[in-house]
C-alpha positions in Angstrom: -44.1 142.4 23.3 -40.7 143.8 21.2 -40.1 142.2 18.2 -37.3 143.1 15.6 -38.2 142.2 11.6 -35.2 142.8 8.9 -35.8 142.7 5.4 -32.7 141.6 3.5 -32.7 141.5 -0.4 -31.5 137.3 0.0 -33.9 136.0 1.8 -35.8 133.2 1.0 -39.6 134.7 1.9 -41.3 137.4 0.6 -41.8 141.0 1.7 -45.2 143.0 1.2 -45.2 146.9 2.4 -48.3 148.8 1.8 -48.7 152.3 2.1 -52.2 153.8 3.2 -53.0 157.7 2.9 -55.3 158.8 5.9 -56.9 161.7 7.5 -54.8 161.8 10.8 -58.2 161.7 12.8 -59.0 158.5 11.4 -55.9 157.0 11.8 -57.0 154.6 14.7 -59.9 154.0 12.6 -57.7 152.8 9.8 -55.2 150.7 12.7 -58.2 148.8 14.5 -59.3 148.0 10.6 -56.2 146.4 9.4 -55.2 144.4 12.3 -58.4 142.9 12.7 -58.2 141.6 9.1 -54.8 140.7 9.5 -55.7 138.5 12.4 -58.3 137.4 10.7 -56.2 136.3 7.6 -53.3 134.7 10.2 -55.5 132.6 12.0 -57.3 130.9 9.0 -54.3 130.8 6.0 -51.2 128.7 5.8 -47.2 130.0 4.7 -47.5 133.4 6.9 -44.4 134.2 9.4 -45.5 138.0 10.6 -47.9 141.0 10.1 -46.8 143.9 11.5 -49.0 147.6 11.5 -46.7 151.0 11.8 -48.2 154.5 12.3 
């Protein structure tokens, strides 16, 4: 699946960016942990568009 997302300073939803510091061996570890809670999360709560995880 491609998907584009652009974050533009007028739009009318809000934009959350965390930033994680990891070992690079446990990077995967770290992935597999966040997208499972972010499915999680999307599946059961109301008002969310996206959730997307970069390496």
């Amino acid at each position: 699946m491609s998907a584009t997302t652009t974050i533009t300073i007028d739009a009318p939803v809000a934009t959350l960016i965390n930033v994680f510091t990891v070992q690079p061996d446990r990077r995967r570890e770290l992935v597999d942990l966040l997208v499972c809670a972010t499915e999680e999360v999307m599946r059961t709560g109301t008002g969310r568009r996206t959730a997307m995880t970069f390496v």
